[in-house]
C-alpha positions in Angstrom: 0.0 0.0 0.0 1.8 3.3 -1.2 1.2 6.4 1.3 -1.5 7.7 -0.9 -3.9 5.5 -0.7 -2.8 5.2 3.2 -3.8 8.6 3.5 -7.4 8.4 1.8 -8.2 5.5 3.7 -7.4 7.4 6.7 -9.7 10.2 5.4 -12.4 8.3 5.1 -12.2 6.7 8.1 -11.9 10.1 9.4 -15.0 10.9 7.8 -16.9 8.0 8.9 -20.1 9.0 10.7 -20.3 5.6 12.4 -16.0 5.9 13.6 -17.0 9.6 14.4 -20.0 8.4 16.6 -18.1 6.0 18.3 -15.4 8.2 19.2 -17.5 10.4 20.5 -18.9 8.1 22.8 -15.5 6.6 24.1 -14.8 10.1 25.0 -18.0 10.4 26.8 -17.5 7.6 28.4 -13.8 8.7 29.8 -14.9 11.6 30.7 -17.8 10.2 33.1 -15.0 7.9 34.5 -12.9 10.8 35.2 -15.2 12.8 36.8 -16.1 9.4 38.9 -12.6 9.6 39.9 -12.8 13.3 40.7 -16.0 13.0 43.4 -14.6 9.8 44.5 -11.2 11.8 45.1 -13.1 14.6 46.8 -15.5 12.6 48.8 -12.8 11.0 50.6 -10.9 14.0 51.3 -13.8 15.6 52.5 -15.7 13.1 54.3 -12.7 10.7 55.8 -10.3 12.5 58.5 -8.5 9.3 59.7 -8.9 5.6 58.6 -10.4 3.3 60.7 -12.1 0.3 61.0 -15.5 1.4 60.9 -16.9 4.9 59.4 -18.3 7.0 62.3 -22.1 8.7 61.9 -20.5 12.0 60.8 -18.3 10.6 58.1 -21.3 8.1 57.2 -23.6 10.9 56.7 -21.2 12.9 54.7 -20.3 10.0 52.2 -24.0 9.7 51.3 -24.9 13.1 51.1 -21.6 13.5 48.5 -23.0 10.4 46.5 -26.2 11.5 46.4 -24.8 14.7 45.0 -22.9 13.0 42.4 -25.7 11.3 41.1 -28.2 14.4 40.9 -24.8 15.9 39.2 -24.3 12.6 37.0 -27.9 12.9 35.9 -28.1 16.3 34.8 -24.8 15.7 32.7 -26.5 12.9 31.1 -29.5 15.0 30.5 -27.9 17.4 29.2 -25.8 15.5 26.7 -29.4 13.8 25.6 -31.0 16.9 25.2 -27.6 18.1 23.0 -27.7 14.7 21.3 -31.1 15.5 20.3 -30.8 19.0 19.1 -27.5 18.2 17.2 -30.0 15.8 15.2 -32.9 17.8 14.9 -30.5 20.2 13.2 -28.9 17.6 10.6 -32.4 16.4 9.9 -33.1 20.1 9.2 -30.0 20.6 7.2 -31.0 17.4 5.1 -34.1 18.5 3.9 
């Protein structure tokens, strides 16, 4: 295979809706994981002062409230990139006709 046509097959995998839509996800999906990592980081700092065998009613109380905060959170990002999802194809539908 000579560079050339190297280079147009990467084009059109570049411009391949379904490699596009895939990526995108991916990308969606690491960013979710990072942002896990990010509360889970921040909920332990917050929440944990010293390790111990057993969580005390204060530290308890803190852990669920920060979950429950990350899931309100977590569900309005995934609303939100619904709702975008949506509008993005309402407007190539749009474009199309």
């Amino acid at each position: 295979m000579d560079s050339s046509s190297a280079a147009g097959e990467l084009g059109a995998a570049v411009n391949d809706p379904q490699l596009q839509h895939f990526i995108e996800v991916e990308t969606q999906k690491q960013r979710f994981q990072q942002l896990v990592h990010q509360m889970t980081e921040l909920c332990w700092e917050k929440c944990m002062d010293k390790p111990g065998p057993k969580l005390d009613s204060r530290a308890e109380t803190c852990f669920v409230n920060c979950v429950e905060r990350f899931i309100d959170t977590s569900q309005f990002i995934l609303n939100r990139l619904e709702q975008t999802q949506k509008s993005k194809s309402a407007f190539s539908e749009n474009l199309s006709d």
